[in-house]
C-alpha positions as a Markdown table, in Angstrom:
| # | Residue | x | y | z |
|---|---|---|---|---|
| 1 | Unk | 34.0 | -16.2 | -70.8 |
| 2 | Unk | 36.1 | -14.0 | -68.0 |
| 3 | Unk | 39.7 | -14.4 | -69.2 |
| 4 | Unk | 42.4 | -14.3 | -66.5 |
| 5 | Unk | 45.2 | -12.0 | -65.8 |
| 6 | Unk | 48.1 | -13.6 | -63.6 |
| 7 | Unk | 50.0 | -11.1 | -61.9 |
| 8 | Unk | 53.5 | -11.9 | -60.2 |
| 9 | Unk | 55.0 | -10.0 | -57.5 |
| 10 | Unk | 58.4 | -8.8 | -56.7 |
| 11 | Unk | 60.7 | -9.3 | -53.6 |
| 12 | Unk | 59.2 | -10.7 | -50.5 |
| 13 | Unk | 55.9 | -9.5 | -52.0 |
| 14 | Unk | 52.9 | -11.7 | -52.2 |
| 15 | Unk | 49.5 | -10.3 | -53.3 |
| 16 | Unk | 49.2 | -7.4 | -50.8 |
| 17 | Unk | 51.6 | -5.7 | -53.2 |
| 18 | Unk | 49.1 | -5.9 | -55.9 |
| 19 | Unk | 46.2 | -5.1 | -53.7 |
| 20 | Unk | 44.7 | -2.2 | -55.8 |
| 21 | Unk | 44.8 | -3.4 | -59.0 |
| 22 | Unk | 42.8 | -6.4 | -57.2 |
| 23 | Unk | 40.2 | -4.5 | -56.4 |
| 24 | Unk | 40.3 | -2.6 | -59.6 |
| 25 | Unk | 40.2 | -5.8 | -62.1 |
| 26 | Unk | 38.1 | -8.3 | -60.4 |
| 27 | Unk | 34.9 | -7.4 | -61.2 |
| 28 | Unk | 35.9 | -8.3 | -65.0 |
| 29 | Unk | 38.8 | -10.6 | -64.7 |
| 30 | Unk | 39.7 | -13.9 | -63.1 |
| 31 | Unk | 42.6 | -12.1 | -61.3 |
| 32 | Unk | 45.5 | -14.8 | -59.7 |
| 33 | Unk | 48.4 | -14.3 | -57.8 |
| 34 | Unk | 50.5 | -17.6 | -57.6 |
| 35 | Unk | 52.0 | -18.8 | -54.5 |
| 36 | Unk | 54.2 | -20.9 | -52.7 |
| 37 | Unk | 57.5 | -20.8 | -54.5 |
| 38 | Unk | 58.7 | -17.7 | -52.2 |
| 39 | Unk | 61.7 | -19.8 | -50.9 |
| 40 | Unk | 62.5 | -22.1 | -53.8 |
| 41 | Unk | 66.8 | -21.4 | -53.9 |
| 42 | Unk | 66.9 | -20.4 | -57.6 |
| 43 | Unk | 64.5 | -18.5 | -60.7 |
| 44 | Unk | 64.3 | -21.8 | -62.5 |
| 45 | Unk | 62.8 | -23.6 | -59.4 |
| 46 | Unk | 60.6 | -20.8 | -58.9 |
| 47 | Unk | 59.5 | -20.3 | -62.2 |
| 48 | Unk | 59.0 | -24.0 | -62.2 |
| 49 | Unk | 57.1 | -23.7 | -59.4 |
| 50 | Unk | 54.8 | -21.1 | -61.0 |
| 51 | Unk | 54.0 | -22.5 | -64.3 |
| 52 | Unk | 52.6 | -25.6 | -63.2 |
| 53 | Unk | 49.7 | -23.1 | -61.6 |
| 54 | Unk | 49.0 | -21.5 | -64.5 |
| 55 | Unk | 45.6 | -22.1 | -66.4 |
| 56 | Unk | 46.1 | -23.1 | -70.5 |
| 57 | Unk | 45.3 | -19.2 | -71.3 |
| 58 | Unk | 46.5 | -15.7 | -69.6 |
| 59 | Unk | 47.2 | -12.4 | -69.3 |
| 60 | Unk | 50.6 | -11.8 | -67.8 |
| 61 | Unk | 51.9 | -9.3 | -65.7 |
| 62 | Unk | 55.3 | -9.6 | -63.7 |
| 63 | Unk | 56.9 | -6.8 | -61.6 |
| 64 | Unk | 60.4 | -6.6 | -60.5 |
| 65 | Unk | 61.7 | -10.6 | -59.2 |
| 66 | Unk | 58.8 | -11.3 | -60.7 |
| 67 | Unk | 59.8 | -10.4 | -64.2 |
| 68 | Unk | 63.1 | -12.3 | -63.8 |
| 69 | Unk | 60.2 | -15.1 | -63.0 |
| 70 | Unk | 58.5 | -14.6 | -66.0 |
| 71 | Unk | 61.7 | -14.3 | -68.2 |
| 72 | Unk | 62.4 | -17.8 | -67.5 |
| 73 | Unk | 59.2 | -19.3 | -67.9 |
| 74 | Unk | 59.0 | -18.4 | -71.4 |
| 75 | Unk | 60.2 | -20.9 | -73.3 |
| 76 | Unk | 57.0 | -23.1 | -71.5 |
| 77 | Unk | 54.4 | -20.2 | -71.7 |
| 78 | Unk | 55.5 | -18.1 | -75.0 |
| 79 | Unk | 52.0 | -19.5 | -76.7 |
| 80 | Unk | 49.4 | -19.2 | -74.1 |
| 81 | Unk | 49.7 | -15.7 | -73.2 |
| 82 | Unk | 47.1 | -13.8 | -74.1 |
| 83 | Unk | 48.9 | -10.1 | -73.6 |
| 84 | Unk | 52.2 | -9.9 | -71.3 |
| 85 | Unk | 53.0 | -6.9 | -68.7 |
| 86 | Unk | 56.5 | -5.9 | -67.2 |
| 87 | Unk | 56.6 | -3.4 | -64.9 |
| 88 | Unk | 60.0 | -2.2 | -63.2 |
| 89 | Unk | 61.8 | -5.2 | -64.1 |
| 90 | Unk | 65.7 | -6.2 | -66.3 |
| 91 | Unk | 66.5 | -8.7 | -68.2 |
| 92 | Unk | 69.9 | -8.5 | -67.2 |
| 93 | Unk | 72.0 | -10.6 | -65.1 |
| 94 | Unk | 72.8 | -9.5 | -61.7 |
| 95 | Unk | 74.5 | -6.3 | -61.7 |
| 96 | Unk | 77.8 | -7.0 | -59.2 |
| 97 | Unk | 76.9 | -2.8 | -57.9 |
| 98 | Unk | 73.5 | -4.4 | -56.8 |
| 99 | Unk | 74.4 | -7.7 | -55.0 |
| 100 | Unk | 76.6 | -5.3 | -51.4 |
| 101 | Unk | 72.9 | -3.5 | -51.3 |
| 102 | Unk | 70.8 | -6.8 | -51.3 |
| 103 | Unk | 73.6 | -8.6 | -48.6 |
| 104 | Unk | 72.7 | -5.5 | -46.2 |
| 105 | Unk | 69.2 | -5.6 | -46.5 |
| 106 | Unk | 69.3 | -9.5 | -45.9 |
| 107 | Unk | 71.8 | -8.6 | -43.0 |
| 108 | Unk | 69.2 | -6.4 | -42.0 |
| 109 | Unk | 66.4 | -9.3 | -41.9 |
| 110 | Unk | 68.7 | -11.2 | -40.0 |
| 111 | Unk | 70.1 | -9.0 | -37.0 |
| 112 | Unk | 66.8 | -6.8 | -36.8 |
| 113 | Unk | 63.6 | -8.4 | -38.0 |
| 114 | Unk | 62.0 | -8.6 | -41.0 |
| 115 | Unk | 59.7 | -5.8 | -40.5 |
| 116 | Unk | 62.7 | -3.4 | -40.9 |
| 117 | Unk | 64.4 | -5.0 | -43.4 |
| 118 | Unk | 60.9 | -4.2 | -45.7 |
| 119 | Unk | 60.9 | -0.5 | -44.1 |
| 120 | Unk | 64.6 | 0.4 | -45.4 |
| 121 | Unk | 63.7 | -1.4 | -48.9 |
| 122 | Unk | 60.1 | 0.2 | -49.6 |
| 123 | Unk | 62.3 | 3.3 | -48.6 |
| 124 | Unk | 65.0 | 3.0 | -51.2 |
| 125 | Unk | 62.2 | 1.5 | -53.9 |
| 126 | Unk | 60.0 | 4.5 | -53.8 |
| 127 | Unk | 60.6 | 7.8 | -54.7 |
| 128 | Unk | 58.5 | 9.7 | -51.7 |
| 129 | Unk | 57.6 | 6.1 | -49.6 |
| 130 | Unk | 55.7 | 8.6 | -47.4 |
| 131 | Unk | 53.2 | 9.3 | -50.2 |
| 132 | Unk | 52.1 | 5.5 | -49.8 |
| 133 | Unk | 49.0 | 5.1 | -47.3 |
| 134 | Unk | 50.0 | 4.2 | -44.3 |
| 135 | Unk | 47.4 | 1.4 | -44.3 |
| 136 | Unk | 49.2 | -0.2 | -47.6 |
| 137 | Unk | 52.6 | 0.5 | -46.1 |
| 138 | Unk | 51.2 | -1.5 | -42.8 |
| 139 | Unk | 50.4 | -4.1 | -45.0 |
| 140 | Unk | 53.0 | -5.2 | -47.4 |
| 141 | Unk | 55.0 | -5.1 | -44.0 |
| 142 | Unk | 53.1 | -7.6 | -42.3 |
| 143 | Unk | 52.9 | -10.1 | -45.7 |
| 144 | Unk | 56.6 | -9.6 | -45.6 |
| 145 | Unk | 57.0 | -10.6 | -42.0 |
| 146 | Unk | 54.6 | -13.6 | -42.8 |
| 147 | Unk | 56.7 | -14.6 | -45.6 |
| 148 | Unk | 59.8 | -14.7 | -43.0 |
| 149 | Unk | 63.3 | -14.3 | -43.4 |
| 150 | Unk | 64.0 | -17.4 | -44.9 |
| 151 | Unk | 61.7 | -16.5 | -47.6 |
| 152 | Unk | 63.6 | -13.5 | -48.1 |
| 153 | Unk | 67.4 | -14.9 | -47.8 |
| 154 | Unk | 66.6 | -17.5 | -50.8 |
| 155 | Unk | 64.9 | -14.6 | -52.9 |
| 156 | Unk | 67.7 | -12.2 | -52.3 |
| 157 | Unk | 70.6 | -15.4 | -53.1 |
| 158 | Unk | 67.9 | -16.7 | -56.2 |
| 159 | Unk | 68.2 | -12.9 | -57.3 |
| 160 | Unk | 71.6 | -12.5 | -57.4 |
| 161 | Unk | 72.4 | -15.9 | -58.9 |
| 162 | Unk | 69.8 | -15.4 | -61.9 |
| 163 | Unk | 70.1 | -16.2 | -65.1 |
| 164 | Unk | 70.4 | -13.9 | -68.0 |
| 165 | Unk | 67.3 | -13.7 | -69.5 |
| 166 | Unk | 67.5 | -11.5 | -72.7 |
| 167 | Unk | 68.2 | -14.4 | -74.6 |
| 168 | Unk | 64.2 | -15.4 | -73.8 |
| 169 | Unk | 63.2 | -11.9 | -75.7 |
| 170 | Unk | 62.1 | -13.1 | -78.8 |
| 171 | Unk | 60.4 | -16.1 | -77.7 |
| 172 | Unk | 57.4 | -13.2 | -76.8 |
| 173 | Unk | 54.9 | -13.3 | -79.5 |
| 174 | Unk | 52.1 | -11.8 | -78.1 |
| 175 | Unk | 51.2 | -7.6 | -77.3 |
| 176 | Unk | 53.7 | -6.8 | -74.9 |
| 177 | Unk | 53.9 | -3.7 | -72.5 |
| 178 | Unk | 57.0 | -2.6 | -70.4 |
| 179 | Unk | 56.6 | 0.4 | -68.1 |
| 180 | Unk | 58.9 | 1.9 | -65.6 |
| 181 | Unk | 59.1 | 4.8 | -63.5 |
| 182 | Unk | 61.3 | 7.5 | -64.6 |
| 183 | Unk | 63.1 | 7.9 | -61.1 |
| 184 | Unk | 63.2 | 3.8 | -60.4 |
| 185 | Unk | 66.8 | 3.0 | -58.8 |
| 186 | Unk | 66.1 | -0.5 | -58.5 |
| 187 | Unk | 65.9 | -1.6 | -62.3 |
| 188 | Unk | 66.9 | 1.5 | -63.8 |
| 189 | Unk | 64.8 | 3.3 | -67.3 |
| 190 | Unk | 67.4 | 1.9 | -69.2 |
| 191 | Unk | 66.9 | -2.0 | -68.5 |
| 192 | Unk | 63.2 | -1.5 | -69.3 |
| 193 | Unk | 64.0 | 0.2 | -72.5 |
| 194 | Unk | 66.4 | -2.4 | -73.5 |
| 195 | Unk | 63.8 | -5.1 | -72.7 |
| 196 | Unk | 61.1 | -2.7 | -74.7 |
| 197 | Unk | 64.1 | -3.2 | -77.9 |
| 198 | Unk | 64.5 | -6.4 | -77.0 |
| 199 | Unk | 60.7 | -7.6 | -77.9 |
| 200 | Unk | 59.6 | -6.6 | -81.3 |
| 201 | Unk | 56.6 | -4.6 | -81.6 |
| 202 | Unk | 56.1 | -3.8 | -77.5 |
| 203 | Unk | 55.2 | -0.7 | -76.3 |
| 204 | Unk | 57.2 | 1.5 | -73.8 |
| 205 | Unk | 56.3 | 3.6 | -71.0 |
| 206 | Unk | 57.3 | 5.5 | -68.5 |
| 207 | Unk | 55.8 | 6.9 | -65.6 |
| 208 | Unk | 56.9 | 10.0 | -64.2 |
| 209 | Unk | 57.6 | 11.1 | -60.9 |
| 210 | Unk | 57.6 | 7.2 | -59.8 |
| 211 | Unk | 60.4 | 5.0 | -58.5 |
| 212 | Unk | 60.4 | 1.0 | -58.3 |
| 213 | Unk | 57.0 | 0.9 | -57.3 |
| 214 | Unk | 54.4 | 2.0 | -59.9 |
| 215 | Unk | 51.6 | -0.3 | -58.8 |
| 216 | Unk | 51.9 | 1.4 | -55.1 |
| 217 | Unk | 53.0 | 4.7 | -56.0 |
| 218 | Unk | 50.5 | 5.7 | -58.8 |
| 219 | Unk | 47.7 | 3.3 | -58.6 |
| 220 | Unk | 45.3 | 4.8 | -60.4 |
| 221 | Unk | 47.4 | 5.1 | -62.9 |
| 222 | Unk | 48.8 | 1.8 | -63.3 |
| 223 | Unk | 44.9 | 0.3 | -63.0 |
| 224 | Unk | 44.0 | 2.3 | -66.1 |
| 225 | Unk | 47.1 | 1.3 | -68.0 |
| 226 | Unk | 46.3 | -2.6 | -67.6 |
| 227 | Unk | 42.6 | -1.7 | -67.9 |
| 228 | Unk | 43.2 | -0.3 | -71.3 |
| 229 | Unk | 45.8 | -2.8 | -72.3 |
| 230 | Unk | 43.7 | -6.0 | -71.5 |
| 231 | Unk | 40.6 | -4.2 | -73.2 |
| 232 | Unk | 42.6 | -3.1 | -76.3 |
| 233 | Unk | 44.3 | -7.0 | -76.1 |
| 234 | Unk | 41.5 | -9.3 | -75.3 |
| 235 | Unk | 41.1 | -12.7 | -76.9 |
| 236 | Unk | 43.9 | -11.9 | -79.4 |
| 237 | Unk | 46.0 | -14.1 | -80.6 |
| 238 | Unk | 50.0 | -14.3 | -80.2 |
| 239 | Unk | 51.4 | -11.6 | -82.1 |
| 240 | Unk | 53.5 | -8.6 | -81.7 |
| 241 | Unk | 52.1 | -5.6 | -80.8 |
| 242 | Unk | 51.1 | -2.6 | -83.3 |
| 243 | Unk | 53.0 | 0.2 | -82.1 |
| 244 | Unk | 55.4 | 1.9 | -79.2 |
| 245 | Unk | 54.4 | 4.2 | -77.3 |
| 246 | Unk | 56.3 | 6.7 | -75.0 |
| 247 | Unk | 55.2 | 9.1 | -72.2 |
């Protein structure tokens, strides 16, 4: 039987953002990106929102807002993952340095469009955005634009309202994976590695030359990572993870 790997975005990001590890997984995974709670007005609503489409048994991977997501979903999901993924993510409360950089952006989608708005953020989230193709670029605009503004002022309020979710940590009992990008500004190396401390047995790893983005910015990459993982993980059973693992 195919087993499933879920994979849940971040900020204004729907499945476009996740397009090549589509196309990379699907010919050996039931591969599903939830929907629908983009403009729910907190992380508990939206992580509400997301359990109740999830199938009984998973393979998790969350990126950014969507690790926040994940975070909080824990205490309902803990024993049906199969393997669980964060990529670029904290557990951390909002930082207060953060929350004057998401009010601009969000000022930005108001007075100018969202289209610009996702321009100035890919910009800041990658380290060389011009590296992306231009094709992908084109496209996580336009999903953005679809998703609208209101979308993206309840993300951006839900963000900076979120909960504190290293309490959730240990509730993980199954192989766990955090990887970060060694130049990501966004959720810095040090809130992955504190999540990596935070969930015995995980594995850490970083990625060099990479910013907020791994999944855009070093694909191929990133595809072999989860290939390996969910190969190395498949069918097990919750429990912690061997080893750690740095590079």
């Amino acid at each position: 039987m195919r087993e499933t790997v879920v994979l849940l975005p971040g900020l204004q990001s729907d499945h476009t953002s996740w397009a090549y590890q589509i196309e990379h997984l699907k010919s050996r995974y039931d591969v599903f990106v939830p929907t629908g709670y983009h403009s729910r007005p907190s992380i508990a609503e939206m992580a509400d929102c997301v359990t109740d489409q999830l199938m009984p048994r998973f393979h998790f991977v969350a990126w950014s807002m969507g690790g926040y997501i994940a975070l909080q979903m824990l205490p309902r999901i803990s024993d049906r993952l199969i393997s669980f993924v964060l990529i670029s993510t904290s557990a951390r409360p909002e930082d207060p340095a953060n929350t004057e950089r998401r009010l601009e952006n969000l000022a930005t989608a108001e007075q100018e469009g969202m289209a610009a708005a996702n321009e100035r953020s890919l910009a800041f989230s990658c380290l060389d955005v011009d590296s992306l193709e231009v094709s992908q670029r084109e496209a996580l605009k336009q999903s953005a634009v679809d998703l609208g503004v209101e979308a993206f002022r309840a993300q951006q309020h839900a963000i900076i309202k979120r909960p504190d979710g290293r309490a959730n940590l240990p509730l993980v009992k199954c192989p766990t994976l955090v990887i970060v990008g060694d130049g990501d500004e966004v959720t810095p190396p040090d809130r992955a590695l504190e999540i990596h401390k935070g969930i015995p047995g995980s594995e850490f790893i970083t990625i060099p030359n990479t910013g907020h983005c791994p999944p855009l910015e070093h694909p191929q990459q990133v595809n072999q990572l989860l290939e390996t993982w969910f190969s190395r993980n498949s069918g097990t059973q919750p429990q912690p993870a061997a080893q750690t693992q740095d590079s």
